[in-house]
N, C-alpha and C positions, 0 to 999 in steps of 0.2 A: 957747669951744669951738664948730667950724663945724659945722654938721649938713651929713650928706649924704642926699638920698636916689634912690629908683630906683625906679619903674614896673614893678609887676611885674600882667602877665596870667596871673589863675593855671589860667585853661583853655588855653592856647598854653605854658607855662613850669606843666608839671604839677608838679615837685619843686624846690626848695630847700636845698643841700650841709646846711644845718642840722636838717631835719626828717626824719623818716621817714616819713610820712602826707603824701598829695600835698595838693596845696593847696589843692584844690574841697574834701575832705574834712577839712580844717581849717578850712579859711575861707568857703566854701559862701553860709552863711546869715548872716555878721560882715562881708560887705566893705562900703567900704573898710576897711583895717585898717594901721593903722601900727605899724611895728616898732621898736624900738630895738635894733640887735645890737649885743653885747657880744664879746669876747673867748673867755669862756666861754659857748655857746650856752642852757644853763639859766639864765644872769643876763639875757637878753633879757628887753626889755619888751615888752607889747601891749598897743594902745589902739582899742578895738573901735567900728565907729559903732555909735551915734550917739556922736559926741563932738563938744566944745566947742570953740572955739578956746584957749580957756584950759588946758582937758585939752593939746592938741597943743603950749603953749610950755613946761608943765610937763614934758612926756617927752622935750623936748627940749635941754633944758635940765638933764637929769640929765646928772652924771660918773662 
């Protein structure tokens, strides 16, 4: 399975069609932060820094 992902500045790109809480106030004092979207937006994953490289092949590597 190929991973995609996408650069998001969350002070230029305040919201995300998945969340309802903009993104400084989600993510504020966690960035960086990786996501894993899903299909269904509550089955998303996050992987907050400080993380590991070992943390990032693991959530990427979910199906």
């Amino acid at each position: 399975m190929a991973s995609e992902f996408e650069e998001i500045d969350i002070v230029e790109q305040e919201k995300v069609a998945h969340e309802t809480k903009t993104l400084v106030d989600l993510y504020g004092v966690h960035i960086p932060v990786l996501e894993l979207l899903n299909e269904n937006p509550s089955d998303n994953k996050k992987l907050f820094w400080p993380f590991t490289a070992k943390q990032v092949l693991a959530l990427t590597q979910q199906s």
